[in-house]
N, C-alpha and C positions, 0 to 999 in steps of 0.2 A: 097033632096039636103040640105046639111047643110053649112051654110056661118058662118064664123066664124072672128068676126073682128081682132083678132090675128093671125098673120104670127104664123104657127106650130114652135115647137121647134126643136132645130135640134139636135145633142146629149144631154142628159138627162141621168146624175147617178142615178140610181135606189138604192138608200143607207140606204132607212129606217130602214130593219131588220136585214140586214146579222147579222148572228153570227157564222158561222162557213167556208162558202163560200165568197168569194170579193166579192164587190156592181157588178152591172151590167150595161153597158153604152151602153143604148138605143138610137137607131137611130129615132128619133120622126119624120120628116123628111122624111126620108125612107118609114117608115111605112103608113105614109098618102095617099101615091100611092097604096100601095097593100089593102089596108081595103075598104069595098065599101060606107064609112062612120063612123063616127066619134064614133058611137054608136056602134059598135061592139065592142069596150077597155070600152069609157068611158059613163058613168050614165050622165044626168043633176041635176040640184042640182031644188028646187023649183021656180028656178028665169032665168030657162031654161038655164043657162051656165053650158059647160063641166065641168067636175072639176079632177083630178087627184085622182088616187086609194087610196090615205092615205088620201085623205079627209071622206071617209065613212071608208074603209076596217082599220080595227089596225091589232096590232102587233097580238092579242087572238082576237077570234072570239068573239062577243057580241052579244045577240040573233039569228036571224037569218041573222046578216050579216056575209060570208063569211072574216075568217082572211085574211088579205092581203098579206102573202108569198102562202096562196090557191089560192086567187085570181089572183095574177099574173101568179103561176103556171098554172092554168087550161086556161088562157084565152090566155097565149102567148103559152104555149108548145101545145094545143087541134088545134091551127090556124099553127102551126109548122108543125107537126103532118100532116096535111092535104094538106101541100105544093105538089103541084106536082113535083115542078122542083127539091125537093128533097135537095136543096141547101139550106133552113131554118136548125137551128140548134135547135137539141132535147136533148142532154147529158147537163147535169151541166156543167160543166168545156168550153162548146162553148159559154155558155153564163156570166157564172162567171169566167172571166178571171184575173189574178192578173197580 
């Protein structure tokens, strides 16, 4: 069980990197229902608070942290991917919409 004294967010532009696709506007909100915990998107940081993907991941990967256009790819499109109801979206353009 993870408590979290922050009400979740509820849409969230994803606008760090784009350079050739629109930002992308996450339902944070949404997503808190389908994840079985907080931990399946986000890391803690040392002081045990979530923290958001561009706080570790950057634009180029840095040792061995995954770059942050890999990181969101593989953690949101791999849990899309495995929706049953089929209804999650997996093509670019369902989620970079301009």
């Amino acid at each position: 069980l993870v408590i979290s004294a922050e009400a979740p967010a509820g849409k969230v532009t994803l606008d760090h990197i784009q350079k050739t696709k629109p930002p992308v506007v996450f339902d944070h909100k949404a997503h808190t229902t389908r994840a079985k915990d907080c931990q399946v998107c986000h890391h803690k940081n040392e002081k045990g608070k979530e923290q958001g993907c561009q706080t570790c991941h950057k634009e180029k990967a840095e040792g061995k942290v995954v770059a942050l256009k890999d990181a969101y790819h593989t953690t949101c499109k791999d849990c899309h991917k495995k929706d049953a109801s089929k209804k999650a979206p997996t093509k670019c353009n369902d989620c970079h919409k301009k």
